[in-house]
N, C-alpha and C positions, 0 to 999 in steps of 0.2 A: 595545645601544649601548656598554656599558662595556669589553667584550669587545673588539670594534671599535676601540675606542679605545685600549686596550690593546695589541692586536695594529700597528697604527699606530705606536705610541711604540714599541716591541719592532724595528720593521722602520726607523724613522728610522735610526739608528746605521748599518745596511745601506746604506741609498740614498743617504744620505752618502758612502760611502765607494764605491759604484758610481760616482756621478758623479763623483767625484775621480780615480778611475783611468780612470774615459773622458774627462776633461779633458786628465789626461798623457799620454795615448796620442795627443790632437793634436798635443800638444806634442811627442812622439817622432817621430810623423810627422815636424814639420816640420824639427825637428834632423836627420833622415834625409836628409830632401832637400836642407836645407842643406850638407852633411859631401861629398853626391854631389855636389854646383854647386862648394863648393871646390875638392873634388879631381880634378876635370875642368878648373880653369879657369888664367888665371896666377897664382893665388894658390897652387896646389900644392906648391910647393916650398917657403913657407914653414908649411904646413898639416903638411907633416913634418918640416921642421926641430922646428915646436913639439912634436910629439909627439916629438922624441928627445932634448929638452933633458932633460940629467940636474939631480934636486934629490936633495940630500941633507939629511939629518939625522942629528948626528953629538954624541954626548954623550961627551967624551972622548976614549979609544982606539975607542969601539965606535959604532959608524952603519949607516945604510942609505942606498944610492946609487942610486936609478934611474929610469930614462927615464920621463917626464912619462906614455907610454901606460902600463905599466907600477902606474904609481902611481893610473891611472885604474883599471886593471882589477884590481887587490888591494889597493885601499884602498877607494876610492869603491866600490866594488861588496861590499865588507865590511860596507859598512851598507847596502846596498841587500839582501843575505842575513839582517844584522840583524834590519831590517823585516821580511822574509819568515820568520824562525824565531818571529818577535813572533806575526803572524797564523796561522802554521801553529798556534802552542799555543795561541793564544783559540779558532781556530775548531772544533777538537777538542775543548778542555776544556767551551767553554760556546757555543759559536756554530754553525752550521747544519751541521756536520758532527758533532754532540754526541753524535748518533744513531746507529747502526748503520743503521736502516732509509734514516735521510736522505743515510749519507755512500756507501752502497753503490753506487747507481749512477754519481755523479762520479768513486766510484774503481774500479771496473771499466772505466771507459771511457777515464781517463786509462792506464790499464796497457795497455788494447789501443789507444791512442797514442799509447803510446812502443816495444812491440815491434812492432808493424808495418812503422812508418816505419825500424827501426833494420835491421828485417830488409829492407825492400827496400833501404836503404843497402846491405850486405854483399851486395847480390848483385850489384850494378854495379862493387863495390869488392873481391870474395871474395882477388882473386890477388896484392895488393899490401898487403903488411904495414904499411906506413908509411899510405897511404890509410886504411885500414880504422881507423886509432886516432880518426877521424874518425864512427864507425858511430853517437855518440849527439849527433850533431848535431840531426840532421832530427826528434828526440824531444822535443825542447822547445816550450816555449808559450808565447807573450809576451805573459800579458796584460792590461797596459796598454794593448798594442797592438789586441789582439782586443776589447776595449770599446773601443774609441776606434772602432774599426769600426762597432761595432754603437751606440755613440751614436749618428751619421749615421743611423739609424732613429725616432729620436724617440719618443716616448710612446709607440709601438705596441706594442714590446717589453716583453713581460712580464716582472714583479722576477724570475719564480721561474727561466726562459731564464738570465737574466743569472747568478742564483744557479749555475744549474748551470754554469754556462763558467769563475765563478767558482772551484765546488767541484771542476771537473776542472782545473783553473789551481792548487790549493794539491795535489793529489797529485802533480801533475808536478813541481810543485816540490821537493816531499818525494823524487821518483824522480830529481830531476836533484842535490840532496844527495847522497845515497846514492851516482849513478852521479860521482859527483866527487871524493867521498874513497875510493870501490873501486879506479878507472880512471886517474884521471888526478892520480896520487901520484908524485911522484919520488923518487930514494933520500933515506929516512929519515935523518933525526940522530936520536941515541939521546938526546944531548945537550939540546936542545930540545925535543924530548917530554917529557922530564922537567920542564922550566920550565915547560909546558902543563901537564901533569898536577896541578902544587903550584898552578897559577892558578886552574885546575878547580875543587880542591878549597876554595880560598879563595872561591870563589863557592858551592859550597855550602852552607857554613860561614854565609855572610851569607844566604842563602834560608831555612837552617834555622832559623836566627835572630831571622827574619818583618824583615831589615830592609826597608823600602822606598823609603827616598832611592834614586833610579838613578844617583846620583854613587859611592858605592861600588863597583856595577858595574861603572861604566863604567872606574872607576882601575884594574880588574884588567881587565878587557877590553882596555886598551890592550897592557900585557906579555902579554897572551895573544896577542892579534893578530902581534906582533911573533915570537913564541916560533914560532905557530904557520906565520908566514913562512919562518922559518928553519931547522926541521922538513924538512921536502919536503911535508908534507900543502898544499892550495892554502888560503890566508892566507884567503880566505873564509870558510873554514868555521868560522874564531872568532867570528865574525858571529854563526853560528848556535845554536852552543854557547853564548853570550853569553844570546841569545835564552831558552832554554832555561831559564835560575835566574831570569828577573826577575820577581816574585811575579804571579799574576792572582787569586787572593785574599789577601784580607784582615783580619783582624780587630783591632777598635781604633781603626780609623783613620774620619774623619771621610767621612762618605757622600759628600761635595761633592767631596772630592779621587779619587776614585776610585780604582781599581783601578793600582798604576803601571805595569803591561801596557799595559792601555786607552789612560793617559795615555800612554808611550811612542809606541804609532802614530798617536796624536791628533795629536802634535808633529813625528814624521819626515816622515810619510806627503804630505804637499805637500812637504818639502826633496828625497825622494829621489823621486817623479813627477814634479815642475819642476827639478829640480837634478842632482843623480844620474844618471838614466836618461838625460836628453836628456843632459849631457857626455858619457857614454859611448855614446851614439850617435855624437854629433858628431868622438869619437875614434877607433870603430870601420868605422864605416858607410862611409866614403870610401875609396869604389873608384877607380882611376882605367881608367874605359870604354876609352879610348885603345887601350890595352893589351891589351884583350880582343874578343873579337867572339861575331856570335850563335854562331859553331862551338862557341867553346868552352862551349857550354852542354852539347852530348854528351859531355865531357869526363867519363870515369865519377862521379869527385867531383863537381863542381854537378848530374851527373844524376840520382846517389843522393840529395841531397839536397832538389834541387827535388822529386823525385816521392815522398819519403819524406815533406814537407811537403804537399805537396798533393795526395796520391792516399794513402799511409800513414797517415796521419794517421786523414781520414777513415773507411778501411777497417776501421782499428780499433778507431775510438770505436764506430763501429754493430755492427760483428761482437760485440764485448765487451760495450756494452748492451745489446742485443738478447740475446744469448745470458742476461746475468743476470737479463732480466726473462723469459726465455721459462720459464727455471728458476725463476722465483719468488724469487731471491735482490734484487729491487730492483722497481722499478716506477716508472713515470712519473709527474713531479709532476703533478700536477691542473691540465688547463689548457693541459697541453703536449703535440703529436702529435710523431710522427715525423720528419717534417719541417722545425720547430723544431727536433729533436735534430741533425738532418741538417748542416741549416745554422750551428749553431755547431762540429758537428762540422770542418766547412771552418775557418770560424775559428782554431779551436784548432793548424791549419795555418802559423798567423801566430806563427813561430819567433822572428825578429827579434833582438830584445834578446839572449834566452838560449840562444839559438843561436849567434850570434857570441861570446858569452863561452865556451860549450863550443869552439868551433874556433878559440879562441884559445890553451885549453889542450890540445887535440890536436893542432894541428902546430907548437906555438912550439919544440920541437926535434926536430928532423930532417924537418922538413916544409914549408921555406918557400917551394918550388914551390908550395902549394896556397893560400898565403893569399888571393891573390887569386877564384883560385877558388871556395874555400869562398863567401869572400862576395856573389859572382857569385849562386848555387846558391842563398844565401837568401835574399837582396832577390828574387830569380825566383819563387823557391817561396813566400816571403811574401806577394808583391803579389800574382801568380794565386791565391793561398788566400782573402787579405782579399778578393779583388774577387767570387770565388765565392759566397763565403760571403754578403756585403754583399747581391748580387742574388737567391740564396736566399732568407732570409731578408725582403727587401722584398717579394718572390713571396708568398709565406705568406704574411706577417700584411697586404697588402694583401688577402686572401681572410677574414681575421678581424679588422676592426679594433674591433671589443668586448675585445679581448683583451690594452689598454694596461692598466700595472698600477694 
C-alpha cells in the first residue's frame, strides 16, 4: 500500500501537468479557429493592420523596432522556448526520460518523425532551392495540440500513452532546437555574439554560485535575448540557453520552496498554454481561404507538408520504434500495444504551433510566395492527423476499457 501511495504522489506532478497541456491545447484549438473566422471575414483588414503595427523600444540612441507579428514570434515565443529548455532539463536530469531504457523508445521514434516527413517534404520540393528551406516544417509536433486531442478521449487513455506522446514531443523539441540554430541562422554579427557569449558566462558564474533567486537570471536573460536578436542566430534560442543555468538542484534551501526549475514551470506553464501559445496562434494561423482553393493543395509545398505530417510522421515513429524494439534497444511500456503506439503515432502529425514558427523562419526571406501556402499544408495536414489519430485511438481503447490510468 505504501508503495502505491508513493508511486501516486511520484505521478501527481505528471498528471498535473498532462492535464494542463491538454487544457491548452483547447484552448489552441479555439484561437485557431478564431484567427481562421477573422481572417476570412470583414474584419481582415484590420486583423493585419494589427499585426503590422510597429512598437518599439528605444533606450537612448539604441532600440528595437518591429512589426507587432514580429514581436510575437521572437519575443513571445522566447519564453514559450524558455518553458521548453525548463522541461527538456527536468525531464532528462530527474523526470521520465532520466533513464536510458525509459527515454529510448520516445526518442527513436521522435527521430524517425522527423526524417521521414522531412524526407517526403524533399521529394515534392527536390527542384526548387527556395521551397526546400521549408523541408523541416512537416517534422515538428505541437503538443499542446496533440493532448488536447487525446483529452477528447477521457479517462480511457493511459498515463503511460500520454507519457509517451509526451516523451516523443520533448525529443522533437530538442530536434527542432538543433534544426533552428544549424538551418535557419542568418548572417552572423561577430559583434553580438560576443555580448552573448559575456551574458553566457555571467549566467554561469550565478549557477556555479548555487544562486537561486530566478530574478538574477532573468536580468541577464534579457541582454542576452536582445544580443542574441541582433546576432542573426533566431532570438529564441536565448529562451533556451536561459533555460539551461537555472538550478534543479539544490542545497540549503528550504524543502517547501523547492527546486527554482520546478518553481519556474509551476509559474509559466498556464501563462504560456493560456497566453503565449493561443496569441501566437491567433497571429499566425489566419489564412485568408479566399485566396486559395482545394488546387492549391497539390501545390508541391502544402503537398510535402500535408503528407510529411500525416503519412511521414507516422511512418516514422513505427518504422523507428519498431525497428528499436525488434533490436532490443527499447521496449514497450507495460499496458501499451501497437496500436496505441499507432495512434499517437498520427497524433504527433499535429505540427500546428511549431510548424508555423518553423515556416515562418523558412520563407520570411526570399519566400513570400509560399506563406500562404505553407500554412494551407498545415492546418490540412494537422486537422487529417488530429482527426486520424482521435478515431484510432477511440477504436482501441473502446476494445480495452480497463486500460484508463
Amino acid at each position: 500500500m505504501q508503495t502505491t501511495n508513493a508511486l501516486g504522489r511520484a505521478l501527481r506532478p505528471l498528471k498535473q501537468f498532462l492535464r494542463l497541456e491538454a487544457a491548452g491545447g483547447l484552448v489552441l484549438m479555439g484561437a485557431s479557429v478564431l484567427a481562421l473566422i477573422v481572417a476570412n471575414s470583414p474584419l481582415a483588414t484590420y486583423y493585419s493592420a494589427l499585426l503590422d503595427v510597429r512598437l518599439e523600444i528605444r533606450l537612448g540612441s539604441a532600440g528595437l523596432s518591429k512589426p507587432l507579428l514580429l514581436w510575437i514570434n521572437d519575443g513571445l515565443m522566447a519564453v514559450f522556448f524558455f518553458l521548453v529548455g525548463l522541461e527538456l532539463k527536468g525531464e532528462v536530469l530527474e523526470g521520465h526520460l532520466a533513464t536510458l531504457r525509459r527515454a529510448s523508445l520516445p526518442a527513436f521514434a521522435a527521430v524517425g518523425g522527423m526524417l521521414a516527413p522531412a524526407a517526403l517534404y524533399a521529394f515534392f520540393n527536390s527542384g526548387n532551392p527556395v521551397a526546400m528551406k521549408g523541408w523541416a516544417i512537416p517534422a515538428a509536433t505541437d503538443i499542446a495540440f496533440a493532448l488536447g486531442v487525446l483529452s477528447l478521449l477521457g479517462k480511457r487513455v493511459p498515463v503511460v500513452l500520454k507519457v509517451f506522446l509526451l516523451g516523443v514531443a520533448v525529443f522533437d523539441d530538442l530536434g527542432a532546437i538543433v534544426v533552428i540554430a544549424l538551418f535557419y541562422t542568418s548572417q552572423l554579427s561577430g559583434e553580438a555574439l560576443a555580448v552573448s557569449v559575456v551574458m553566457i558566462g555571467g549566467l554561469a558564474v550565478l549557477n556555479r554560485a548555487g544562486v537561486t533567486r530566478p530574478a538574477g537570471y532573468i536580468l541577464l536573460g534579457i541582454p542576452l535575448w536582445i544580443a542574441v536578436l541582433q546576432s542573426g542566430v533566431h532570438a529564441t534560442l536565448a529562451g533556451v540557453i536561459l533555460a539551461l543555468f537555472i538550478p534543479l538542484r539544490t542545497t540549503g534551501q528550504p524543502k517547501a520552496h523547492g527546486p527554482p526549475l520546478r518553481r519556474l514551470v509551476h509559474v509559466l506553464h498556464p501563462w504560456v498554454a493560456f497566453g503565449v501559445l493561443p496569441v501566437f496562434a491567433m497571429a499566425n494561423a489566419g489564412v485568408p481561404l479566399g485566396q486559395l482553393s482545394l488546387a492549391d493543395l497539390t501545390h508541391p509545398v502544402p503537398m510535402g507538408i500535408m503528407t510529411g505530417l500525416l503519412l511521414g510522421k507516422q511512418l516514422g515513429i513505427m518504422l523507428l520504434a519498431g525497428l528499436a524494439v525488434r533490436l532490443g534497444l527499447a521496449s514497450l511500456p507495460e499496458g501499451i500495444r501497437w496500436a496505441h503506439i499507432y495512434g499517437a503515432a498520427l497524433l504527433c502529425g499535429v505540427g500546428f504551433t511549431m510548424s508555423l514558427f518553423i515556416a515562418s523562419l523558412a520563407f520570411e526571406q526570399g519566400g513570400a510566395g509560399y506563406s500562404g501556402l505553407d500554412r494551407l499544408g498545415i492546418l490540412a495536414g494537422s486537422l487529417l492527423a488530429g482527426v486520424a489519430g482521435f478515431l484510432v485511438l477511440r477504436a482501441v481503447l473502446r476494445k480495452r476499457p480497463g486500460a484508463s490510468p
